[in-house]
FIBA-812070 format. One record per residue (C-alpha): x, y, z; residue in three letters; residue number from 0. Coordinates in Angstrom, 2 decimals. Layout:
<lumnus>
LUMNU       x       y       z code pos
LUMNU       X       Y       Z  ALA NUM
...
</lumnus>
This chain:
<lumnus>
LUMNU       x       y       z code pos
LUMNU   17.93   10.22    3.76  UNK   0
LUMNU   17.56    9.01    7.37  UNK   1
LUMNU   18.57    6.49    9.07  UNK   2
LUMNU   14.86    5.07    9.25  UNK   3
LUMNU   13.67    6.55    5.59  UNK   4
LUMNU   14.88    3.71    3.62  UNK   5
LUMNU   12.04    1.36    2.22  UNK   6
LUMNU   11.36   -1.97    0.67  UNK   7
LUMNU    8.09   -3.06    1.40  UNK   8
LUMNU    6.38    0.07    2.98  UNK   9
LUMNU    7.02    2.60    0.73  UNK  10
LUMNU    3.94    3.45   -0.24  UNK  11
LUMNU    1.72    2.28    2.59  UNK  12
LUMNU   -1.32    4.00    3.32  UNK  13
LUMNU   -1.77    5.33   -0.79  UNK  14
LUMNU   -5.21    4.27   -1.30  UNK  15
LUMNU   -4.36    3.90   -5.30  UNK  16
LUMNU   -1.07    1.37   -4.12  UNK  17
LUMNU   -3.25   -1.22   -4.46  UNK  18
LUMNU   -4.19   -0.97   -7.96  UNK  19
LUMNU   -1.96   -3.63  -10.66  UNK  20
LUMNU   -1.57    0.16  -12.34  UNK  21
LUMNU   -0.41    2.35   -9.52  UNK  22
LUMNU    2.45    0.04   -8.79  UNK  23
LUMNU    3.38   -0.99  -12.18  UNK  24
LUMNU    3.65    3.26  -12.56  UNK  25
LUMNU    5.73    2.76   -9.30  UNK  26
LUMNU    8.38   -0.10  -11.65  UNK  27
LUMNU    6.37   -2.92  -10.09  UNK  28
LUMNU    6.28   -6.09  -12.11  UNK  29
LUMNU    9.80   -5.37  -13.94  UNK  30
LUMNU   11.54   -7.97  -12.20  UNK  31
LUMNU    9.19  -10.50  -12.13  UNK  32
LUMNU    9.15  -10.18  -16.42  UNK  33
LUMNU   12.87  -10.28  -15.78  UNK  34
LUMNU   12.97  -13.27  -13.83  UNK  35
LUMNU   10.67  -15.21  -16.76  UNK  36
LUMNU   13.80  -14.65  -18.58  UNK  37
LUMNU   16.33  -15.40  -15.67  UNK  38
LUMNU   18.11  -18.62  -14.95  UNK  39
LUMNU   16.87  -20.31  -12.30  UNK  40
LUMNU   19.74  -21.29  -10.49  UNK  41
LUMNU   21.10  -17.43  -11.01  UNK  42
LUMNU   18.18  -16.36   -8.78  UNK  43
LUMNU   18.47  -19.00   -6.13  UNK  44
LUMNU   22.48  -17.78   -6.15  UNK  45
LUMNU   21.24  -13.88   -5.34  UNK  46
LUMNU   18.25  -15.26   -2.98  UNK  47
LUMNU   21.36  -16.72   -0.99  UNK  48
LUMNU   23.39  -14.23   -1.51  UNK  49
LUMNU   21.13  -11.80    0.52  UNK  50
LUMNU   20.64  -13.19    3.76  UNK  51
LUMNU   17.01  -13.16    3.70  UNK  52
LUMNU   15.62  -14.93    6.67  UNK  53
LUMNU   12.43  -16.23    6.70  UNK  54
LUMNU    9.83  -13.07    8.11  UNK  55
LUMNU    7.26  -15.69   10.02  UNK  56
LUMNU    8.65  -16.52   13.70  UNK  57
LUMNU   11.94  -18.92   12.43  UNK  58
LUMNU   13.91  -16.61   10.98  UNK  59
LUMNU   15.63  -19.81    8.83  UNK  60
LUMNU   17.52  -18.63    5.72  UNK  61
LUMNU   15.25  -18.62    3.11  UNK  62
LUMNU   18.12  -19.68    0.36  UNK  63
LUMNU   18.86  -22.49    1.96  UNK  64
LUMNU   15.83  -23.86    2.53  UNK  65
LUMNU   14.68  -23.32   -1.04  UNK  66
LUMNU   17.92  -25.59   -1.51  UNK  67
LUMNU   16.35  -28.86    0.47  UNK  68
LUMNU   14.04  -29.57   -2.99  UNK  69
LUMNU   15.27  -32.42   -4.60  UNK  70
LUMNU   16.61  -31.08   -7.39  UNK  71
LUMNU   15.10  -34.05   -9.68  UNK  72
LUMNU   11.67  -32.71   -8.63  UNK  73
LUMNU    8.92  -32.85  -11.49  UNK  74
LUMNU    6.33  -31.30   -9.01  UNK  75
LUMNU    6.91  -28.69   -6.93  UNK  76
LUMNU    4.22  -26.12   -4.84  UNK  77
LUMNU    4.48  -22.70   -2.87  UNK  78
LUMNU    2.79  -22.28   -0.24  UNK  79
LUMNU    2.53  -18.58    1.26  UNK  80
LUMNU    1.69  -18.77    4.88  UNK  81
LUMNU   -0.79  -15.85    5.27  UNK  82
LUMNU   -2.43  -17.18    8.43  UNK  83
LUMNU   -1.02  -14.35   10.63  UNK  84
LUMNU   -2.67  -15.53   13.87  UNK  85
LUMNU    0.08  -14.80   16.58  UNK  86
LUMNU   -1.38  -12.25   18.84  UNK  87
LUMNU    0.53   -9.02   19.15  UNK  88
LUMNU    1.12   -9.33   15.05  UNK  89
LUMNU   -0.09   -7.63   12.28  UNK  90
LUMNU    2.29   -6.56   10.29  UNK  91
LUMNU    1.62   -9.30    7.13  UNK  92
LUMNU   -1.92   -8.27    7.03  UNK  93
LUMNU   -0.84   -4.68    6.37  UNK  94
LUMNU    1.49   -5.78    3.44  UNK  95
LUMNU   -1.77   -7.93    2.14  UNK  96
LUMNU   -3.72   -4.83    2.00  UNK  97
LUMNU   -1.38   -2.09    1.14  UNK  98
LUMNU    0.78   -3.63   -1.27  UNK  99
LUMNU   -0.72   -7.00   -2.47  UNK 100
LUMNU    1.19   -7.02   -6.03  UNK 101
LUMNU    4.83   -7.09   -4.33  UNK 102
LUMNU    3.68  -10.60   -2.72  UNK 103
LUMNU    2.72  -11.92   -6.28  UNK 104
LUMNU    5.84  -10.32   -8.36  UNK 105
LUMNU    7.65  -12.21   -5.47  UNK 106
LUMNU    5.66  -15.08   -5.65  UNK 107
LUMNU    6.39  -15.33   -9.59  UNK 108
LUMNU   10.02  -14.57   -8.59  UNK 109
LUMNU   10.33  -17.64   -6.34  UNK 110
LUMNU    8.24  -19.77   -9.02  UNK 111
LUMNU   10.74  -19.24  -11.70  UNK 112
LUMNU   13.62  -19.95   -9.12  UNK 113
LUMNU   11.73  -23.17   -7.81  UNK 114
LUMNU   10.46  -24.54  -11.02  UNK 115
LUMNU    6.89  -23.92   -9.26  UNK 116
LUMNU    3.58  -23.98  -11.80  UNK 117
LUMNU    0.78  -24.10   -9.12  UNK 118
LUMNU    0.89  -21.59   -5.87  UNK 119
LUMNU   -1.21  -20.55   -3.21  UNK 120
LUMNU   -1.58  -17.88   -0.60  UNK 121
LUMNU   -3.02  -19.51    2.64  UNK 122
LUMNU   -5.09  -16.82    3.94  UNK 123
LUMNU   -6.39  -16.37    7.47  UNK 124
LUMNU  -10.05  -16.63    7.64  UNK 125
LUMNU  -10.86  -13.51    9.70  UNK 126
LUMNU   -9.31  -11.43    7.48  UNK 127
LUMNU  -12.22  -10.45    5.81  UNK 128
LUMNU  -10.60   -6.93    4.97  UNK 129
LUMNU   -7.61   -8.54    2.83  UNK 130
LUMNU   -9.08  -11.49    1.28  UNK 131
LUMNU  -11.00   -9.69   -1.21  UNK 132
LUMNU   -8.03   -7.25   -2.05  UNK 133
LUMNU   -5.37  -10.31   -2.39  UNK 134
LUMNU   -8.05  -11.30   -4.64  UNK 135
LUMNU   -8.89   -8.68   -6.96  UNK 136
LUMNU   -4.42   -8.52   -7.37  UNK 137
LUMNU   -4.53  -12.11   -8.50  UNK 138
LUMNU   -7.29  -11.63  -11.02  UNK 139
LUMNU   -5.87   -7.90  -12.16  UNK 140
LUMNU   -2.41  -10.05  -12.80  UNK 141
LUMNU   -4.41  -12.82  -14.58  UNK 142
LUMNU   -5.97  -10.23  -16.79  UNK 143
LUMNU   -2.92   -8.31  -18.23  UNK 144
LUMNU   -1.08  -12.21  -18.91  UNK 145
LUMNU    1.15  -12.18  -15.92  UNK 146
LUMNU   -0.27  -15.55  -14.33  UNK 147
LUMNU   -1.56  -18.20  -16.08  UNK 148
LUMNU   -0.12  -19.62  -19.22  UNK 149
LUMNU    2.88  -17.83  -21.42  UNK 150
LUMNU    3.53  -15.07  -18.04  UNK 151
LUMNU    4.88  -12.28  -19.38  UNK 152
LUMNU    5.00  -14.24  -23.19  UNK 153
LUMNU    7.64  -16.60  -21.96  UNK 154
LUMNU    7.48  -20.47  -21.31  UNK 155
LUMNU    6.61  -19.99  -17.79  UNK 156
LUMNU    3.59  -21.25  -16.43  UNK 157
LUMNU    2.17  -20.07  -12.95  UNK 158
LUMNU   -1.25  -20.41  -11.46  UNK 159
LUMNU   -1.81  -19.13   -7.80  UNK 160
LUMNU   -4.86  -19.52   -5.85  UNK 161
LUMNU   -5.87  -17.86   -2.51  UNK 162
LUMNU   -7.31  -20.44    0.03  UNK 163
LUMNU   -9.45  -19.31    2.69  UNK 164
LUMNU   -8.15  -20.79    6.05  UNK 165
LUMNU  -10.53  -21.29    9.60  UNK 166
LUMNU   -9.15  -18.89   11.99  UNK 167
LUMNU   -6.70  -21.73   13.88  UNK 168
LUMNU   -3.76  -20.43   15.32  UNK 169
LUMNU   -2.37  -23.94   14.70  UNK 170
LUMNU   -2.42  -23.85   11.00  UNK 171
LUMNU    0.49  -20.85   11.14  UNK 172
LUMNU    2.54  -24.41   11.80  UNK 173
LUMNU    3.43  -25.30    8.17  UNK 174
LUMNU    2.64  -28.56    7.97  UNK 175
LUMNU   -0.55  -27.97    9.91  UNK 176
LUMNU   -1.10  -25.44    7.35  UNK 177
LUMNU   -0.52  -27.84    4.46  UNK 178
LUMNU   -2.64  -30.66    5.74  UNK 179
LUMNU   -5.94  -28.22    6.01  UNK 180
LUMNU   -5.06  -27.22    2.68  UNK 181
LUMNU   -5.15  -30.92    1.57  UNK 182
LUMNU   -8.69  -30.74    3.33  UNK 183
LUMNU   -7.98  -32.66    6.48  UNK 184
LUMNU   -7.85  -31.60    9.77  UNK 185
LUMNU   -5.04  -29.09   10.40  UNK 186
LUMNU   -2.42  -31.14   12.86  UNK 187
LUMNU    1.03  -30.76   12.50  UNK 188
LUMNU    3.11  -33.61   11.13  UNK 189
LUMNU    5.96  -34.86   12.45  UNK 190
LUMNU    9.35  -33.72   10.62  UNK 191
LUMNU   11.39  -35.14    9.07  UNK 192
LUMNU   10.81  -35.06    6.20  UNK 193
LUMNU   10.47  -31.65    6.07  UNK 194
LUMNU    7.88  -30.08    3.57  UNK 195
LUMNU   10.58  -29.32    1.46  UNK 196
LUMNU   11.29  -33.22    0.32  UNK 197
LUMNU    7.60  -33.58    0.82  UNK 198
LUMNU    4.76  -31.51    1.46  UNK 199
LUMNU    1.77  -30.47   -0.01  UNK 200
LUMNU    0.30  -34.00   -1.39  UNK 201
LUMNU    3.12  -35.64   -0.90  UNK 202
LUMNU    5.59  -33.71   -3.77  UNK 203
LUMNU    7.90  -30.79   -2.39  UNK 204
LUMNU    6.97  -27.38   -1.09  UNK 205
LUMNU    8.18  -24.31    0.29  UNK 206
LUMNU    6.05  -22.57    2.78  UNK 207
LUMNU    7.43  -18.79    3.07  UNK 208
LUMNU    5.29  -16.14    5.14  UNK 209
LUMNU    3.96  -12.93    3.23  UNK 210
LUMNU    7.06  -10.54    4.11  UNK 211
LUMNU    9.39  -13.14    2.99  UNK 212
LUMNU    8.19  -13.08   -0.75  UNK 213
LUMNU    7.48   -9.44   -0.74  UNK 214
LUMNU   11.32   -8.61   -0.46  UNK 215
LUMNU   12.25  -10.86   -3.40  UNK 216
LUMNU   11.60   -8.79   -6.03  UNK 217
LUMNU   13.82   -5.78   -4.39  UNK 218
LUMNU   16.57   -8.56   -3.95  UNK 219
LUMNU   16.07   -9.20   -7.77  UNK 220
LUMNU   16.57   -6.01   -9.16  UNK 221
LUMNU   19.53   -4.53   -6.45  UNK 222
LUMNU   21.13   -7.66   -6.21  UNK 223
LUMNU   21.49   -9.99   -2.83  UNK 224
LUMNU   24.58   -8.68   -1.63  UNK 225
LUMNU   22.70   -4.74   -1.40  UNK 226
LUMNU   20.18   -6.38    0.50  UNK 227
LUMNU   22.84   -8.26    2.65  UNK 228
LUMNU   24.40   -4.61    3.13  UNK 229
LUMNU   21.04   -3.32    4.35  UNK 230
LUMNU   21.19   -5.96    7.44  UNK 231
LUMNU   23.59   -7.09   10.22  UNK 232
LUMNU   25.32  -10.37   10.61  UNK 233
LUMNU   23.59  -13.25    9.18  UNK 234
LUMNU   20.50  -11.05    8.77  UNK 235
LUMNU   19.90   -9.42    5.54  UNK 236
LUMNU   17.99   -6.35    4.60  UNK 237
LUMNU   15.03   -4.59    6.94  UNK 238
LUMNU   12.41   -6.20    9.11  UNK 239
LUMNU    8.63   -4.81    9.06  UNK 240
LUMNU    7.19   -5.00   12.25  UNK 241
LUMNU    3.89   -4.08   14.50  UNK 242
LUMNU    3.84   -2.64   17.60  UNK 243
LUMNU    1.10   -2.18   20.05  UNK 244
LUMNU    0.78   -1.29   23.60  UNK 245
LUMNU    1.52    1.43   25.73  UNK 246
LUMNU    2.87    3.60   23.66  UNK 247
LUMNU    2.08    7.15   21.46  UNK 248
LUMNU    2.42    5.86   18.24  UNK 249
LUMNU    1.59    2.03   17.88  UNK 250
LUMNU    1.55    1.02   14.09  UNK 251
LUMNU    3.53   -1.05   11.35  UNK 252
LUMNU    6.93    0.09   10.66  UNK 253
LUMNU    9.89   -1.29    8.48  UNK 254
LUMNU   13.17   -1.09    9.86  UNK 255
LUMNU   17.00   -1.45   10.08  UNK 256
LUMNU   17.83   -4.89   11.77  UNK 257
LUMNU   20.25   -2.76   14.00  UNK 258
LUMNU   17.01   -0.53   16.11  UNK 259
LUMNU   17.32   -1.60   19.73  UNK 260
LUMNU   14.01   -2.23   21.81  UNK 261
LUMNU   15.13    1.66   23.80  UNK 262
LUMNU   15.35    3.02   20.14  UNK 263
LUMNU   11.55    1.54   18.90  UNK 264
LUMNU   10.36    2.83   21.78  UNK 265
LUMNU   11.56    6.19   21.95  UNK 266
LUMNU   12.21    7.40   18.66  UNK 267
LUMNU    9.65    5.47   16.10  UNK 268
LUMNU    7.02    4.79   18.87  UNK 269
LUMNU    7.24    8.23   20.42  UNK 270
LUMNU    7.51    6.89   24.11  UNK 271
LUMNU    5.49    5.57   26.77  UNK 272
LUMNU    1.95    6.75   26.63  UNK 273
LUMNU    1.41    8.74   29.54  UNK 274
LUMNU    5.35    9.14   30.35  UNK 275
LUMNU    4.87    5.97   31.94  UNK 276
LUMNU    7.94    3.76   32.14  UNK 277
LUMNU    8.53    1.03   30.56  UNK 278
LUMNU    7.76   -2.42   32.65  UNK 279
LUMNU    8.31   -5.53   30.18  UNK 280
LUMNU    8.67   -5.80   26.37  UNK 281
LUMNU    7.78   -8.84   24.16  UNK 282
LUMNU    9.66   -8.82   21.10  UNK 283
LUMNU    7.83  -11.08   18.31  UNK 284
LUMNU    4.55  -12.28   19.20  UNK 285
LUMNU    3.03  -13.76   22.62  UNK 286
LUMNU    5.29  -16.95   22.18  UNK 287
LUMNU    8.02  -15.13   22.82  UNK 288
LUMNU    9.85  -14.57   26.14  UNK 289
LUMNU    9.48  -11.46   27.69  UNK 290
LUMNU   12.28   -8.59   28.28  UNK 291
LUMNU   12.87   -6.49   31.05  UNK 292
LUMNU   14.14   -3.11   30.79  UNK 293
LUMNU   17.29   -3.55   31.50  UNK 294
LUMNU   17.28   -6.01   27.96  UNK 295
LUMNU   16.21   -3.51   26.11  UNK 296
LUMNU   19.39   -2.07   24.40  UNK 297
LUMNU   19.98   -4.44   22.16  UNK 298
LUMNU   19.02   -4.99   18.35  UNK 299
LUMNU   15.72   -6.87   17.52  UNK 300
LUMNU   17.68   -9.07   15.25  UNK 301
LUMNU   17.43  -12.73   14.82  UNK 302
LUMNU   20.46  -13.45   16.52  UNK 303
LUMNU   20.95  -10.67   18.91  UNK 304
LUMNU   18.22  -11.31   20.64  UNK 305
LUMNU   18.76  -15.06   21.20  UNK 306
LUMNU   21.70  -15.04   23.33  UNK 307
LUMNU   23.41  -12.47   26.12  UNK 308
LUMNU   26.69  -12.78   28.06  UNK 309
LUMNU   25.34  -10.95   30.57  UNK 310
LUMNU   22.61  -13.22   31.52  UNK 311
LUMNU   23.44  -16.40   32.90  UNK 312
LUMNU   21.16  -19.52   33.13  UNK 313
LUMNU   18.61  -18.89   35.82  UNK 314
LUMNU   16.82  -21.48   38.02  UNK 315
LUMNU   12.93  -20.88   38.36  UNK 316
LUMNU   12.26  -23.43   40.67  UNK 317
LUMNU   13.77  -26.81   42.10  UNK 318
LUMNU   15.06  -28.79   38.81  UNK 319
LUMNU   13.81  -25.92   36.38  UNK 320
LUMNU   16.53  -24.35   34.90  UNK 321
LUMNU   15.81  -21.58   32.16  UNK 322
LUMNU   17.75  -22.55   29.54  UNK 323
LUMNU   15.91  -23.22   26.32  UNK 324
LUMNU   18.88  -22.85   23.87  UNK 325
LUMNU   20.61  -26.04   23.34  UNK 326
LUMNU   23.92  -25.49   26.06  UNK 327
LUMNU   23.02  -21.31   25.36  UNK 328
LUMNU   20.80  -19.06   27.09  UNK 329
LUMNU   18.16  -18.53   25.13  UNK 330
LUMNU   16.90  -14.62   26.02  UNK 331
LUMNU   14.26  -14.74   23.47  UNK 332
LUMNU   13.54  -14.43   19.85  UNK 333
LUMNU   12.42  -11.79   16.80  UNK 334
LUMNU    9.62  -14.64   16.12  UNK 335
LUMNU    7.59  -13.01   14.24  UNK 336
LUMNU    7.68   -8.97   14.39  UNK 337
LUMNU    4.70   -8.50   16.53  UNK 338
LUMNU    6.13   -6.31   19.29  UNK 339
LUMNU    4.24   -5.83   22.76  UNK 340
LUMNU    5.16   -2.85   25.00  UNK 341
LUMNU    3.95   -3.20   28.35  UNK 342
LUMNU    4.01   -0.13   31.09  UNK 343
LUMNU    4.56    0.14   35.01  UNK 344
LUMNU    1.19   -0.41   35.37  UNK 345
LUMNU    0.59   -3.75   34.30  UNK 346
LUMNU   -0.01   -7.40   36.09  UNK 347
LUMNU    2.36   -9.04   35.11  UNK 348
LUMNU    0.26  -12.32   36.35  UNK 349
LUMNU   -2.51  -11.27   34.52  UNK 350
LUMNU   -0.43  -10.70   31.21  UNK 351
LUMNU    0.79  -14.44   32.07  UNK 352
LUMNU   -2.56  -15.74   32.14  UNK 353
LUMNU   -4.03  -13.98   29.18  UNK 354
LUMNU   -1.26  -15.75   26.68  UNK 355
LUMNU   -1.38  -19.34   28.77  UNK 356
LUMNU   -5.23  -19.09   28.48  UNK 357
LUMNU   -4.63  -18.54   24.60  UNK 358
LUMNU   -2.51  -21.34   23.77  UNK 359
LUMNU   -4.79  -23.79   25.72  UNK 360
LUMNU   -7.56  -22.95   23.45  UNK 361
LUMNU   -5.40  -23.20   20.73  UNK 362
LUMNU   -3.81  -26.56   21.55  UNK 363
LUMNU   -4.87  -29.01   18.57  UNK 364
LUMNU   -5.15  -31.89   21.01  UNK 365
LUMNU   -2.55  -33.92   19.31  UNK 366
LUMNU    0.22  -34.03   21.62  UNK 367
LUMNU   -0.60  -35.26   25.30  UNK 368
LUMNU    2.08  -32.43   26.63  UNK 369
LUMNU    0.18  -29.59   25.20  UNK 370
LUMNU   -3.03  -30.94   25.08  UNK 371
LUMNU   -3.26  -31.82   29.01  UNK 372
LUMNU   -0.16  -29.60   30.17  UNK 373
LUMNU   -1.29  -26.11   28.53  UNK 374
LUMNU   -4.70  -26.24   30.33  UNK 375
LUMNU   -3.62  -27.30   33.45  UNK 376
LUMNU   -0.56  -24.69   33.03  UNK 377
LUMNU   -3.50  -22.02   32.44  UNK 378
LUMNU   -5.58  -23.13   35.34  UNK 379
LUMNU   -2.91  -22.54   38.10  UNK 380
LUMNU   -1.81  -19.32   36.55  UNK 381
LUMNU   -5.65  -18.38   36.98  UNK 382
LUMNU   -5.80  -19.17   40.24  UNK 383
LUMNU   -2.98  -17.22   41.31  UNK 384
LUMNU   -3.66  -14.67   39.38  UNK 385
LUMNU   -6.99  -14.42   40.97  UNK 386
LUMNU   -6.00  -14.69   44.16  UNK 387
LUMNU   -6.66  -18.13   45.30  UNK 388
LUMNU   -2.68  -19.38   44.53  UNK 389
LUMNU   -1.45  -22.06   47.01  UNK 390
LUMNU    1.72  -22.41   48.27  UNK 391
LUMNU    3.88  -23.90   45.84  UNK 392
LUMNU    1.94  -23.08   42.92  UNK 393
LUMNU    4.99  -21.07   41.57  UNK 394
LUMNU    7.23  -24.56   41.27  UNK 395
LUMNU    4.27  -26.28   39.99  UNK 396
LUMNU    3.54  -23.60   36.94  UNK 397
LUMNU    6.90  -23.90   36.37  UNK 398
LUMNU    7.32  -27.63   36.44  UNK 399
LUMNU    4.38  -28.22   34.43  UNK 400
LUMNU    5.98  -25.54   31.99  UNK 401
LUMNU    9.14  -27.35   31.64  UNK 402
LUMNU    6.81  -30.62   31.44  UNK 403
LUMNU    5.96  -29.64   28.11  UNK 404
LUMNU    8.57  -27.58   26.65  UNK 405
LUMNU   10.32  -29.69   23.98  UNK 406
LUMNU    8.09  -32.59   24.05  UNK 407
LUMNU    5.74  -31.59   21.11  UNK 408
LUMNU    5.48  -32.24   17.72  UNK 409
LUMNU    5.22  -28.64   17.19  UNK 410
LUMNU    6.05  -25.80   18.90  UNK 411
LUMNU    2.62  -24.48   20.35  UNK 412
LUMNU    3.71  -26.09   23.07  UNK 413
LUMNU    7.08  -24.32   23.98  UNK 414
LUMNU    5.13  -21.08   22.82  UNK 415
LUMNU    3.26  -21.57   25.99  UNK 416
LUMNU    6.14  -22.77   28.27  UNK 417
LUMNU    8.71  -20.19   27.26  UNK 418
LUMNU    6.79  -17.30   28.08  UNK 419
LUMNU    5.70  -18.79   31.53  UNK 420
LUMNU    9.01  -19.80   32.30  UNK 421
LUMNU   10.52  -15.97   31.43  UNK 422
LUMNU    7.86  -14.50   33.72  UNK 423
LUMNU    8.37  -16.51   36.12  UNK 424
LUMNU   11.88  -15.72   36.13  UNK 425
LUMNU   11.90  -12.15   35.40  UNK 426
LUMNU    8.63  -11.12   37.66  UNK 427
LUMNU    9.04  -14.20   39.95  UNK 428
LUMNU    8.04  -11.87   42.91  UNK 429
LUMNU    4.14  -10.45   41.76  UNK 430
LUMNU    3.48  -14.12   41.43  UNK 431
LUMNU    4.81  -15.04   45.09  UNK 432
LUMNU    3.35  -11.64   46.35  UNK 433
LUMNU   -0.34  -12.82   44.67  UNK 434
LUMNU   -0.04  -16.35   46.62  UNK 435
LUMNU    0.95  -14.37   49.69  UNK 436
LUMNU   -2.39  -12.31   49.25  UNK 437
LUMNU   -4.13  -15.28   48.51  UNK 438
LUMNU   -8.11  -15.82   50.14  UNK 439
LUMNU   -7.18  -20.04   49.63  UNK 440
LUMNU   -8.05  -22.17   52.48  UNK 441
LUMNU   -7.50  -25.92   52.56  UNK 442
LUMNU  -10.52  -27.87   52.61  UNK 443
LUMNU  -11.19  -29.31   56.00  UNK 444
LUMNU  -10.15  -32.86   56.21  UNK 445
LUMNU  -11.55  -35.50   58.76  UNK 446
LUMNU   -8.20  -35.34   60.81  UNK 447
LUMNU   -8.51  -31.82   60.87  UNK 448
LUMNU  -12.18  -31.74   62.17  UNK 449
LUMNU  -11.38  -34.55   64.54  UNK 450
LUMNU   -8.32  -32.18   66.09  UNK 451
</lumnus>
């Protein structure tokens, strides 16, 4: 078997019949989640741990451990599956909703038993008008053979899950944005702590897990955490699915050792640069995250790796702006969540800027003043420069206003538009200084300078 052959989620992507309760019960689908009806909670929370499975949606926190912040004197207690994909650049969880929508509910009854959960829900986003209906049709096939509902499987467990139809806000990927639009109210984020967790989802404690997440649990189950540990690096446990668009031959999903470098995803799954371009800048997990160079590209896509580098040291953008978003480290970037973005020689690199500023100011919920104010003005001077009418020192004020609202946010919408600005401003510094050089801005005439 190859080094990129092995499977947990994937495996049978693109099988029109995969989607049937039948096909993948033929396929030993379902097993483990009868199993787990008859499992000790705690033993599954143990293994859960045990596997270093980190959460799939843009964190990358240890899923164990945060299933160990519920009170453990809880009497009610929800999951919430965050299915509100909505980071541009990502699309891997939609894939897994529509090729393989069983493996999220077997893990979804999985992490019930192990939670002590009786009501669930997948949190859907609204656009996707392709997967709702097949999420659907899984949850009533599962219904119908006595695998949700009362008695699952014939045991004492109870589980009901329902699939609720977000918007289309980008916000309400934030999980406690997410859980107050499922409560019906407008979907702001809430300020934490408490976490949802302690309480959540009417006030009682939830865990909010993204699609992948879940859909590795029942593999964990039946191989046992430690194999899935073994599959991954580190603190990282078993494989990560991602998508990858751009210029390249072969953009798609694909799932992954935790050990592929950005060279290797390019090269040998992606089939290299469309056109035999070369490769210009590289954005590792969505449009929030902080762009790589070439030169950063021969490392893994890991959680961790990705987060910090010897070799880089803190860099000053402008006067006073230092980028350093790590806490005392250099934060390089993240794996957020899996949606890489492969950019060629070709590109603007100010017009790739101002695409993903322009996107989190419409996105902005309004409820913090720093995002609210800062991400539209942040998206009006990269416009400007990028369309030629930049002013000197327009490059220290993006980059002021940038580290204006980094950090000062209830969520972090905010630093999804600063850290990206920052690390182009950084890393491609000179196309922004070379636009403003270009520039066709002249000052307004002022009365001194008419009466000159």
């Amino acid at each position: 078997m190859g080094y990129f052959d092995v499977k947990i989620i994937s495996e049978h992507f693109d099988v029109p019949e995969a989607k049937s309760l039948d096909y993948y019960e033929s396929k030993g689908g379902y097993r483990m989640a009868r199993q787990a009806t008859k499992t000790a909670p705690a033993e599954i929370h143990a293994e859960v741990k045990k596997s270093n499975l980190r959460g799939r949606g843009g964190a990358g926190f240890p899923t164990g451990i945060k299933w160990g912040f519920v009170p453990k004197d809880s009497e009610t207690v929800y999951l919430v599956v965050n299915a509100d994909e909505s980071e541009p650049g990502t699309f891997k969880d939609r894939h897994i909703l529509f090729w393989n929508p069983h493996a999220l509910i077997e893990g979804m009854i999985v992490a019930a038993r192990s939670l002590g959960v009786r009501s669930a829900y997948i949190y859907i986003r609204g656009e996707m008008l392709r997967e709702a209906p097949i999420v659907q049709d899984a949850i009533d096939q599962a219904y119908a053979k006595g695998y949700l509902g009362e008695r699952c499987f014939g045991s004492d467990m109870h589980l009901d899950i329902t699939l609720y139809r977000g918007a289309g806000a980008y916000i309400c990927g934030e999980e406690t944005a997410l859980l107050s639009s499922l409560e019906g109210g407008r979907g702001w984020p809430r300020l934490k702590p408490p976490f949802p967790a302690v309480k959540g989802l009417w006030g009682k404690p939830t865990i909010v897990n993204n699609v992948e997440t879940i859909a590795n649990l029942p593999w964990i189950l039946e191989h046992g955490g430690q194999a899935f540990a073994d599959l991954g690096v580190g603190r990282s446990g078993g494989l990560r699915v991602v998508s990858v668009g751009g210029h390249i031959n072969k953009p798609g999903v694909y799932e992954l050792p935790l050990t592929v470098t950005g060279n290797q995803l390019i090269e040998e799954v992606c089939g290299g640069m469309r056109g035999g371009r070369k490769v210009k800048a590289v954005i590792p997990g969505g449009v929030s995250m902080p762009v790589l160079t070439p030169g950063e590209l021969d490392v893994p896509f890991e959680f961790d790796a990705l987060q910090t580098d010897e070799r880089i040291a803190e860099v000053e953008v402008s006067p006073g702006v230092a980028f350093d978003l790590g806490g005392g480290k250099t934060l390089r970037t993240m794996a957020g969540s899996g949606g890489v973005i492969v950019m060629d020689e070709q590109t603007d690199m100010v017009s790739a800027a101002w695409r993903i500023v322009h996107f989190f100011a419409e996105e902005s919920c309004g409820q913090c003043t720093p995002c609210r104010e800062g991400t539209g003005w942040l998206a009006a001077v990269v416009k400007r420069i990028d369309q030629k009418q930049g002013r000197p020192g327009d490059v220290d004020l993006v980059a002021s206003i940038a580290d204006g609202i980094a950090g000062n946010t209830i969520c972090a919408l905010g630093d999804a538009a600063a850290w990206p600005t920052l690390a182009f401003l950084t890393k491609y510094r000179g196309e922004f200084e070379a636009k403003i050089k270009s520039s066709n801005y002249k000052p307004r005439a002022t009365r001194e300078n008419k009466a000159s």
